[in-house]
C-alpha positions in Angstrom: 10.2 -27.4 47.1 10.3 -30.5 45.2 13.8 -31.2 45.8 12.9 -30.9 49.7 10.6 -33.1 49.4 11.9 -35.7 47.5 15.1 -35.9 50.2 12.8 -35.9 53.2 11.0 -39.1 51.4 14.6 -40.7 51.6 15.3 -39.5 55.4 17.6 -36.9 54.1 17.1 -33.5 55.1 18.6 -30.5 53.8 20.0 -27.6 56.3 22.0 -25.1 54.0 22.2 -24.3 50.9 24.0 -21.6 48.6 25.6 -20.6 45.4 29.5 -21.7 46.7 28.7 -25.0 48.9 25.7 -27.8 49.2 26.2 -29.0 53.2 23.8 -32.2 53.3 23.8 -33.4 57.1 22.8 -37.2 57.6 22.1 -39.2 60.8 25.7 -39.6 62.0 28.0 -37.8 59.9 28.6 -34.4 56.9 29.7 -34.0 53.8 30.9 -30.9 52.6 31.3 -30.6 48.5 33.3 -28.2 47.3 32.2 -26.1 43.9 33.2 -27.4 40.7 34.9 -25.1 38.3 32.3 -24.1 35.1 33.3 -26.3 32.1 34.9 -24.6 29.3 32.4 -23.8 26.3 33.5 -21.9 22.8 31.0 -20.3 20.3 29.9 -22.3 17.1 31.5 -21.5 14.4 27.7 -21.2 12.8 26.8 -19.9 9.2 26.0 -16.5 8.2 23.0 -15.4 8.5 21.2 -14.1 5.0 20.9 -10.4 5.2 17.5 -8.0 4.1 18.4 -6.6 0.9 16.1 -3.7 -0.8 15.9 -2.5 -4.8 16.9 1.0 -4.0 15.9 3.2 -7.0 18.7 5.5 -6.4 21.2 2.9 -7.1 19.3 0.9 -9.5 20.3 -2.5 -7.5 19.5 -4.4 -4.1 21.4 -2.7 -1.2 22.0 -3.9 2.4 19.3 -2.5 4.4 20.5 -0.4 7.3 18.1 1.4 9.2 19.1 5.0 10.6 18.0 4.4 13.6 16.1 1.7 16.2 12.6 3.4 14.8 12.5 3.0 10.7 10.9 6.0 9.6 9.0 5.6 6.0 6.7 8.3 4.3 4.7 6.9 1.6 3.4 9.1 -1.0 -0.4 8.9 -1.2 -3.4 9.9 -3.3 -4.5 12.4 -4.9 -8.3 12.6 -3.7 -10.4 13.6 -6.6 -12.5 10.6 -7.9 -13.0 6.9 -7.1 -10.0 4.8 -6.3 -8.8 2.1 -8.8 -6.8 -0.6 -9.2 -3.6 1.5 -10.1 -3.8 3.0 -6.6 -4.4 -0.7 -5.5 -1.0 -2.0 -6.8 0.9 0.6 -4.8 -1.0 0.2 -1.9 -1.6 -3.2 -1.7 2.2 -3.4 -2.2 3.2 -1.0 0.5 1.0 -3.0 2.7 2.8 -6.3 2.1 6.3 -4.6 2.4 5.3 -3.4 5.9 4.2 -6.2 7.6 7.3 -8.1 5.8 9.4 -5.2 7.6 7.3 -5.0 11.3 5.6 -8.7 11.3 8.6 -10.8 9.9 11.9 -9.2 10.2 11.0 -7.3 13.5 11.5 -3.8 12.9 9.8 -0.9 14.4 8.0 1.0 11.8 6.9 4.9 12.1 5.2 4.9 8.9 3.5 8.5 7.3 1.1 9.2 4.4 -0.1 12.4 2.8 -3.6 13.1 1.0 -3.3 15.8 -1.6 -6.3 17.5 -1.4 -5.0 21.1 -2.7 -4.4 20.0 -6.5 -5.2 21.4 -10.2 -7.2 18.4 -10.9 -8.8 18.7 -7.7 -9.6 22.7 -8.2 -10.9 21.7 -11.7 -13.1 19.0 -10.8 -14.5 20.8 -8.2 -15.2 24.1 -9.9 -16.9 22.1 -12.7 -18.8 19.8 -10.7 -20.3 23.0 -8.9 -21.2 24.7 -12.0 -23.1 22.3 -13.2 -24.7 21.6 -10.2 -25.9 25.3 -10.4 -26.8 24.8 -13.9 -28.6 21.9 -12.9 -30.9 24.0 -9.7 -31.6 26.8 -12.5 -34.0 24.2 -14.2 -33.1 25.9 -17.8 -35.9 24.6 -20.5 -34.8 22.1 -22.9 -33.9 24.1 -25.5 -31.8 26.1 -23.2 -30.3 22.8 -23.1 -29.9 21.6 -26.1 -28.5 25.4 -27.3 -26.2 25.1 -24.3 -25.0 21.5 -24.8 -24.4 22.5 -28.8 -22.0 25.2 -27.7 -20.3 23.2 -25.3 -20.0 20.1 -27.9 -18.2 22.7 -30.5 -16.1 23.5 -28.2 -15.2 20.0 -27.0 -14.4 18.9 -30.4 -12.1 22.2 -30.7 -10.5 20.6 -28.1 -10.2 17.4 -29.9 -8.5 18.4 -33.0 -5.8 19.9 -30.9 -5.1 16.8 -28.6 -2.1 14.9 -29.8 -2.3 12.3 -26.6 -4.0 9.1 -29.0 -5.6 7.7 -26.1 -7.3 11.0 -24.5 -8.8 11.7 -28.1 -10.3 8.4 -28.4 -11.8 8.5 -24.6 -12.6 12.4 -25.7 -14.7 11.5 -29.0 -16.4 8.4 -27.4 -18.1 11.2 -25.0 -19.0 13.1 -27.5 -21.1 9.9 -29.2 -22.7 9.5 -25.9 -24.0 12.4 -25.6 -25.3 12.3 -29.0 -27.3 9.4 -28.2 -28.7 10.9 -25.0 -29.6 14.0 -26.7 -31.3 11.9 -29.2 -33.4 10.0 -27.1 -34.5 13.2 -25.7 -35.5 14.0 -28.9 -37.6 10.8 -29.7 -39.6 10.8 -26.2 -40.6 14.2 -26.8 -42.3 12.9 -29.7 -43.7 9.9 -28.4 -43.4 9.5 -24.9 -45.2 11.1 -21.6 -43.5 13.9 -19.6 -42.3 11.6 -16.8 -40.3 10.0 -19.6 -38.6 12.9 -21.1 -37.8 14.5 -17.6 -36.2 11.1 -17.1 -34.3 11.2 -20.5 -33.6 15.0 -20.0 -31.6 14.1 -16.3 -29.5 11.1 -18.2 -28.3 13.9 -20.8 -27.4 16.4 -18.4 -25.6 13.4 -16.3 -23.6 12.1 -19.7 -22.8 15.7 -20.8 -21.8 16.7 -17.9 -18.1 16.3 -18.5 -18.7 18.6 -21.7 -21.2 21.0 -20.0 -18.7 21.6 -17.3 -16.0 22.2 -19.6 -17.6 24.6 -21.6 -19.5 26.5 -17.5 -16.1 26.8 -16.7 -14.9 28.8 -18.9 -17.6 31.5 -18.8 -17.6 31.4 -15.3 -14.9 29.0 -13.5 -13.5 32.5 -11.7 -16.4 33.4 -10.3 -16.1 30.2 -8.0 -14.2 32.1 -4.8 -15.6 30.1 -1.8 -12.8 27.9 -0.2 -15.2 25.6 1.3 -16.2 24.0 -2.7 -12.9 22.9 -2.6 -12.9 21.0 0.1 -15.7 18.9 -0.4 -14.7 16.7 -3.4 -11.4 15.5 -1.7 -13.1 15.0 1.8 -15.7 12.9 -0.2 -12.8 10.7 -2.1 -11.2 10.4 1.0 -13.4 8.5 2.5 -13.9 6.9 -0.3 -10.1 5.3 -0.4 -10.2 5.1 3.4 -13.4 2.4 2.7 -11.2 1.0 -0.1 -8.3 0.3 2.0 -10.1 -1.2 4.9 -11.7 -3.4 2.6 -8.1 -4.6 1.2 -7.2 -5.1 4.4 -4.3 -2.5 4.2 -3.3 -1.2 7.3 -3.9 2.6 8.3 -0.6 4.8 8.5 0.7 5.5 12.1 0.5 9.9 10.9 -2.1 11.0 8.0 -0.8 14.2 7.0 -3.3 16.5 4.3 -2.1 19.2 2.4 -4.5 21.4 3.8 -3.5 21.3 6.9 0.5 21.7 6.2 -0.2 25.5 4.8 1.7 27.6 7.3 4.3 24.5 7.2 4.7 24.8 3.7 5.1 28.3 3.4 7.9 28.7 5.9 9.5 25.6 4.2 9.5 27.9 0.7 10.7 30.5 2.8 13.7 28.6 4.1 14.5 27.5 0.4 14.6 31.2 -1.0 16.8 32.2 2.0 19.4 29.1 1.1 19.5 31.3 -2.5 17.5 27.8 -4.0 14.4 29.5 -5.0 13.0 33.1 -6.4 9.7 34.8 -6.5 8.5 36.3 -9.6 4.9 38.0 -9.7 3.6 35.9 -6.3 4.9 32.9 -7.5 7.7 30.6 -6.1 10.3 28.7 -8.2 13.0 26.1 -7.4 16.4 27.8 -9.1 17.4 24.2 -10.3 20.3 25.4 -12.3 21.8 27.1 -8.9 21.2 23.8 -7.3 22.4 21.6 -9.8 25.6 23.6 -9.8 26.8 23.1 -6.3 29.1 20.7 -6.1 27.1 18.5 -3.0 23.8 18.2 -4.9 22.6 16.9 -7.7 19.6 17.0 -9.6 17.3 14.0 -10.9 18.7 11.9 -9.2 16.7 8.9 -9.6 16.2 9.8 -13.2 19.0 11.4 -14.3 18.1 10.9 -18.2 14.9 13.1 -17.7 16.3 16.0 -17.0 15.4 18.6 -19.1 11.9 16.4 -20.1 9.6 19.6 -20.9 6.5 17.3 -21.4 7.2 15.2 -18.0 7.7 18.8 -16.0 4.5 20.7 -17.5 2.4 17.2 -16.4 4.3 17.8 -13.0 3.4 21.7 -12.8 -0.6 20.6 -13.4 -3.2 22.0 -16.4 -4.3 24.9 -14.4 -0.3 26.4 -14.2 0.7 25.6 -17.6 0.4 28.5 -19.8 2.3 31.3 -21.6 2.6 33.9 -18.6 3.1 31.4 -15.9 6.3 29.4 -18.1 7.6 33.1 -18.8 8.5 33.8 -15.4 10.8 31.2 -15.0 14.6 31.6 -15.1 15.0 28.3 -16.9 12.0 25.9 -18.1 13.6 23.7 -15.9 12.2 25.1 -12.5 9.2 24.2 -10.8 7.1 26.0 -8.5 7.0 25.7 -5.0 4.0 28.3 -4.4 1.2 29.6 -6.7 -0.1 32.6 -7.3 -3.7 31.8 -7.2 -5.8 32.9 -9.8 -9.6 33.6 -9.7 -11.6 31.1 -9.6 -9.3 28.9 -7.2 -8.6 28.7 -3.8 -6.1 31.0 -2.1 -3.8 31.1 1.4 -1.9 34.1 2.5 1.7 34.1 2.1 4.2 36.9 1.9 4.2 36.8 -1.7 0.4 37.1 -1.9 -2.5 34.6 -1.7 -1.7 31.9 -3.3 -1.2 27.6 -2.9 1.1 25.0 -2.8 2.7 23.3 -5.8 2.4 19.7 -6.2 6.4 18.8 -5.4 6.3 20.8 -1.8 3.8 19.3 -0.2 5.7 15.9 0.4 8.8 18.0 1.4 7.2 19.9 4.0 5.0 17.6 5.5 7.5 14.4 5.5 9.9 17.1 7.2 7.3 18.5 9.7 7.2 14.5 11.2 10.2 12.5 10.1 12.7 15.6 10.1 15.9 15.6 8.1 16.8 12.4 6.8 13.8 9.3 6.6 15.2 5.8 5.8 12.4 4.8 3.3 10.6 6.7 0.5 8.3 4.6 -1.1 5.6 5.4 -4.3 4.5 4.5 -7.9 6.9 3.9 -10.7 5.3 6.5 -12.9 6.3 9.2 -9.8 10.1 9.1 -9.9 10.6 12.6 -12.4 9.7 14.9 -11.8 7.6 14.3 -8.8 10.1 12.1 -6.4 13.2 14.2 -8.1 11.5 17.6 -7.0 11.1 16.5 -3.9 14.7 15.3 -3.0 16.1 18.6 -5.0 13.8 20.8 -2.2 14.3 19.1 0.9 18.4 18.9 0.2 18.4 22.9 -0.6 16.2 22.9 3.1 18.3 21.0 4.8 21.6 21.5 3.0 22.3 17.9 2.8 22.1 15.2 0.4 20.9 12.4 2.2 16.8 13.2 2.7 15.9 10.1 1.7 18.2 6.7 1.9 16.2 4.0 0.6 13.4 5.2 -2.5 10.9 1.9 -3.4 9.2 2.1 -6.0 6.1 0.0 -6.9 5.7 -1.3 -10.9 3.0 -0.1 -13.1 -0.3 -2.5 -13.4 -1.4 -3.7 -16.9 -5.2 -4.7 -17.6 -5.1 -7.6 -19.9 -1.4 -6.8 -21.3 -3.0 -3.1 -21.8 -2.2 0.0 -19.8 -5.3 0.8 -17.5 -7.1 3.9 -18.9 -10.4 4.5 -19.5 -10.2 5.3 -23.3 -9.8 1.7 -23.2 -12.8 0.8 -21.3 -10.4 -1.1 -19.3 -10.2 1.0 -16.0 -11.4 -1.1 -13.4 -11.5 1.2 -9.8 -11.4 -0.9 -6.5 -15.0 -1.1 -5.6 -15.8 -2.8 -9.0 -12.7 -5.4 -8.4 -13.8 -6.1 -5.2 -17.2 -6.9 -6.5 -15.5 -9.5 -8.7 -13.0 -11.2 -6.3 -12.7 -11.3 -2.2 -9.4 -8.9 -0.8 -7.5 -12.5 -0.7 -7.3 -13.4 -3.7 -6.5 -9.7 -5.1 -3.5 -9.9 -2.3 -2.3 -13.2 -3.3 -2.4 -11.9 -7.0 0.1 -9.0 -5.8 2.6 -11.6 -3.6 2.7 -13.9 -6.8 4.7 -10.9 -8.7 7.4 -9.0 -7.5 6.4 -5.3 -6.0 8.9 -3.8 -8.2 7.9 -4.9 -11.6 4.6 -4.3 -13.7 1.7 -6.4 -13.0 -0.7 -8.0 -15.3 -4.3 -8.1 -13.7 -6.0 -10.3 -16.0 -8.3 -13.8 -15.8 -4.9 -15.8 -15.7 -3.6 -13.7 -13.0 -6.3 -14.3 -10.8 -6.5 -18.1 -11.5 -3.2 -18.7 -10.3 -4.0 -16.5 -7.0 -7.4 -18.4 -6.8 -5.5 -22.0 -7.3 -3.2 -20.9 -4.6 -5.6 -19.8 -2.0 -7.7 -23.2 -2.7 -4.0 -25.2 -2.1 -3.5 -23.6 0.8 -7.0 -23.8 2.2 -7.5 -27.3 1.6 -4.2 -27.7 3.1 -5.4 -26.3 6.3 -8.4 -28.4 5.9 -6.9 -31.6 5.7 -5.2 -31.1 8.5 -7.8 -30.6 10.8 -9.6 -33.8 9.1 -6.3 -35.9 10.0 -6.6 -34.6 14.2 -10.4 -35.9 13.8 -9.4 -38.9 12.8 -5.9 -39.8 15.0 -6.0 -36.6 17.0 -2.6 -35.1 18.0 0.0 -38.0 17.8 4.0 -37.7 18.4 5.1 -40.5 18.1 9.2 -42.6 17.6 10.6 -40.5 14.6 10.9 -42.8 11.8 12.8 -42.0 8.1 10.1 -40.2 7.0 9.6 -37.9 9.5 13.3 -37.2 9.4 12.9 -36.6 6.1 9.7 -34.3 6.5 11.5 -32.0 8.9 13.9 -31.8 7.3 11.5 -30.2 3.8 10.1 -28.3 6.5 13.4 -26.7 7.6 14.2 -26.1 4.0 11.1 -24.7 3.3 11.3 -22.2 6.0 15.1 -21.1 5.2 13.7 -20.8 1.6 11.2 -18.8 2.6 13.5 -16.3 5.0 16.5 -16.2 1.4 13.5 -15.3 -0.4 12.4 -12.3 1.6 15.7 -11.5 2.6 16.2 -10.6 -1.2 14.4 -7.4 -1.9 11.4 -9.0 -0.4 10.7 -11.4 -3.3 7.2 -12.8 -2.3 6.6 -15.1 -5.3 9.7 -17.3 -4.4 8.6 -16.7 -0.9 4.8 -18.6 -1.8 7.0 -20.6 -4.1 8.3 -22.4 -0.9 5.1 -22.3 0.6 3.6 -24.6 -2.4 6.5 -26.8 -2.1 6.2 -27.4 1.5 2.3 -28.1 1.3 3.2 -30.6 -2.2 6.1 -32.6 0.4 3.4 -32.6 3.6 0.3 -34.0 1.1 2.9 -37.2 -0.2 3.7 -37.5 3.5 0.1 -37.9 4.5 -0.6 -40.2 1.0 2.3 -42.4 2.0 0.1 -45.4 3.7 2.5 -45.0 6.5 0.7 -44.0 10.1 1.6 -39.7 10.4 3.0 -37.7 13.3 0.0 -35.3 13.0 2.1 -33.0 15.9 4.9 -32.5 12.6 1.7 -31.5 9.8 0.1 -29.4 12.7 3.1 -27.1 12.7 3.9 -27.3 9.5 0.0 -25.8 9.4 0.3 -23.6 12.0 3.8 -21.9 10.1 2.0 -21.8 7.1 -1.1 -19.9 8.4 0.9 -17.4 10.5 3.2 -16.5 7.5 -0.3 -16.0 5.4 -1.5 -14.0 8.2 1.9 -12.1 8.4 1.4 -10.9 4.8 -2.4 -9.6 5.6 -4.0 -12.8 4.2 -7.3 -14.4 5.5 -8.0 -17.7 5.0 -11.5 -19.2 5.2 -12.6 -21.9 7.0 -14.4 -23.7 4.5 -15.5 -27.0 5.9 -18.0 -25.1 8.8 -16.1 -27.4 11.3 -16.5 -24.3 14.4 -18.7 -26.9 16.1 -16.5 -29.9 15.1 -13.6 -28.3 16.6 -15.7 -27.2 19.7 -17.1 -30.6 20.5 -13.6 -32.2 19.5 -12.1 -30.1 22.7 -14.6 -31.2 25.2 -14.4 -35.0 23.6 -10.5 -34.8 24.4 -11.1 -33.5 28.2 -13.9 -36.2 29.2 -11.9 -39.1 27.6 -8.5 -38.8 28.3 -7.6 -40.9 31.5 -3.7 -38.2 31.1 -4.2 -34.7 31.9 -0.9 -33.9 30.8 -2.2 -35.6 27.4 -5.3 -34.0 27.3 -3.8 -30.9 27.6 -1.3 -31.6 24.6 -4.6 -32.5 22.8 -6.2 -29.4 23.0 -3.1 -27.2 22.6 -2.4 -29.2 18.8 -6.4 -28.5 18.1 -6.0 -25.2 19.0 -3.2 -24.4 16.9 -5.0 -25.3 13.6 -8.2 -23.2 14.2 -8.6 -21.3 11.1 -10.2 -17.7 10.3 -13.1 -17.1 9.0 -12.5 -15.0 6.1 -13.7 -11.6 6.4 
């Protein structure tokens, strides 16, 4: 329309037009132009572009990532729900959160990602059964010296326990419990002398709190198979769940696309053990199920331990995998080689029990992830992903299953694993007094600067949370927040200019450009977020000499510069704070730039640059 219009102004009026000839008639004679062959063009020869590369723990190296299909499919093992989250779960899942939204936000792939709960677990069955018993023991309202007789016994028999516990750091945390329940029992002791009933009723409920770990030790054993009602056991996982759903949400870690519970996978499970035992890779022997991992191990297409070959045979690492409640005489007598590992237990009384053709029984630990992975990614996922200190016999057990299921030898492609984290130098354990669950961390620092602290070390190596650690993630955050800042200072001052490129803003692109390609090499290799920020500080260090040069700014370059720098923050789940309490600023600034520009088209470039450096609030 504007071409017709522009020919009509000249007199000129156009009659026909199509794709092979333009007929233009004028007042007293036509022209008829012919098409023009296309000019020749050739590709550029161009550069190659840097590839993703992963640390695949099967190969102990980075490997070309090549996704299976247009869908990445990615099961992620998840937590065992029976007590409060802590910051060990936090490194893996805070990890796992950064690597997706490198994989879906940055690089573009489509993501199907899965995560189980294990909520059918020894340690869940035990914690449960105890915490029940004492509850009981609790509603019986037994006089206090019931109590004291009954706390005695179960103090002899916790320091029985002691003197055969060889694990250092389980004795000391084991003894320290034992002192404080000493000094409850002795302040009971002194307010019955000396202080009013309210007082030792109050005293009393602190030592049956404190001693509860030994109390329920000790109930257990008198009566833990007396405890037959499903329903007990399902309470203290529910609970916990909940309790690491509220922990993730408040870490900002995104929920998985499929939440799959162990509970819920029974009838799965149970026809994936069958399945096994009729590819001759398992046995039953007295309604238990066992993974035959010398017949495996034997055929000429699998192979056993695969990601840690140099643990096979590791008694002590495959009891710990089999659980306390499955680990005894009878139980490691009906295997055909200590090597095996149950796929289904018989359920003893005093635990919770699901049919099964070989009798009521429950899941092992290694079959749950089999199953359930299977049930919604089927037979071959491209990414595996879990903590270090899961590889053998947990991650091992689970490839040796779902290869005898499937007959293949290619469940998994690509197995992440996420370091260990240190407290202080320290492994985190609470004989230490060191253990630090998420709730308290988040009480100390905001879900920022805990993220930041994860992208400053690689996902694959141990990290240190310590004072230092979280200096350098707070320093960071402040650079980059001031950064943002500044920025919007600098458009209240010039507003958005784009003005003849001098030398320096040659020169400043071209940091930018650097910075960027630095920033894609550095994710491209094995997503390596620390070089990744490293650019990031670089880029902000080049744009604040710029602005200190004494030379008048293009503020359009610094406000993309900002803008890349906030969306990349933002990509890895980062929320950066708007500090300065410039909402209004901003707000007024907008109108200011509508009233008193006399060029819409300017105006409109005004409000587009402010609009672009807006930050969020942090939540």
């Amino acid at each position: 329309m504007i071409i017709f219009h522009i020919l009509d102004n000249v007199g000129v009026s156009c009659t026909a037009y199509n794709s092979s000839q333009v007929q233009v008639v004028a007042s007293s004679n036509t022209t008829t132009m012919t098409k023009r062959p296309n000019p020749t063009w050739s590709t550029p020869t161009g550069v190659d572009a840097p590839k993703l590369h992963l640390y695949n723990s099967f190969t102990r190296r980075k490997e070309h990532f090549v996704p299976q299909g247009p869908v990445v499919t990615w099961y992620s093992c998840g937590p065992t729900v029976y007590d409060d989250s802590h910051m060990g779960h936090a490194r893996s899942y805070i990890s796992f959160d950064i690597m997706r939204r490198v994989l879906q936000d940055y690089f573009g792939y489509k993501i199907h990602y899965v995560m189980n709960i294990t909520d059918i677990d020894d340690k869940i069955i035990k914690r449960a059964r105890t915490n029940y018993l004492v509850q009981q023991y609790r509603q019986a309202n037994p006089s206090t010296d019931q109590i004291y007789e009954d706390i005695a016994a179960a103090m002899a028999e916790h320091n029985s326990r002691i003197a055969n516990t060889t694990d250092q750091d389980k004795k000391k945390m084991m003894v320290d419990e034992i002192e404080k329940v000493k000094m409850s029992a002795s302040a009971v002791k002194d307010s019955r002398s000396t202080g009013s009933v309210a007082e030792v009723e109050k005293n009393i409920d602190t030592l049956l709190t404190t001693a509860s770990g030994v109390l329920g030790e000790w109930l257990d054993k008198q009566k833990g198979s007396q405890v037959t009602e499903n329903s007990i056991f399902a309470e203290l996982p529910r609970h916990f769940e909940n309790s690491f759903n509220s922990d993730m949400e408040a870490l900002n870690v995104l929920p998985a696309d499929v939440i799959t519970r162990v509970s819920e996978y029974v009838p799965e499970i149970v026809d994936y053990v069958k399945k096994i035992i009729d590819n001759g890779y398992a046995y039953e022997a007295n309604g238990s199920v066992y993974f035959d991992v010398n017949k495996f191990d034997g055929e000429p297409n699998h192979y056993y331990a695969k990601l840690v070959p140099e643990a096979y045979g590791n008694q002590e690492a495959l009891q710990e995998g089999e659980g306390d409640l499955s680990v005894n005489p009878d139980r490691l007598q009906e295997k055909r080689s200590p090597n095996d590992f149950a796929l289904w237990k018989a359920s003893k009384p005093g635990e919770p029990a699901w049919l099964s053709p070989w009798g009521n029984g429950r899941p092992g630990w290694h079959i749950e992830c089999s199953a359930m992975a299977s049930a919604v990614l089927g037979s071959s996922m491209d990414i595996h992903t879990g903590g270090v200190d899961l590889k053998f016999p947990h991650h091992d057990n689970e490839l040796a299953q779902s290869e005898a299921y499937y007959k293949n030898d290619n469940w998994v492609r690509y197995f992440l694993h996420t370091g260990h984290l240190h407290i202080d130098g320290c492994k985190m354990s609470k004989s230490l007094k060191n253990f630090i669950t998420i709730k308290k961390a988040l009480e100390d620092h905001n879900p920022s600067l805990l993220r930041i602290a994860f992208l400053l070390h690689s996902w694959k190596d141990t990290l240190d949370y310590s004072s230092n650690t979280m200096e350098g993630s707070r320093q960071f955050f402040k650079m980059v927040s001031e950064f943002n800042l500044n920025i919007q200072d600098l458009l209240r001052r010039i507003g958005c200019t784009s003005e003849v490129w001098g030398d320096a803003e040659v020169e400043m692109n071209n940091a930018y450009n650097n910075g960027r390609l630095a920033f894609h090499m550095a994710l491209c290799d094995n997503m390596d977020t620390r070089t990744a920020l490293d650019s990031i500080r670089d880029l902000i260090t080049e744009a604040n000499k710029y602005m200190r040069s004494g030379t008048k700014v293009n503020s359009q370059l610094l406000v993309n510069m900002n803008s890349y720098v906030g969306k990349m923050m933002e990509m890895f789940g980062v929320t950066l704070s708007n500090q300065s309490n410039s909402g209004g600023q901003g707000g007024e600034k907008l109108i200011g730039l509508y009233i008193l520009s006399q060029n819409p088209n300017e105006a409109l470039r005004q409000t587009v640059c402010v609009l672009r450096i807006q930050p969020k609030k942090l939540e």
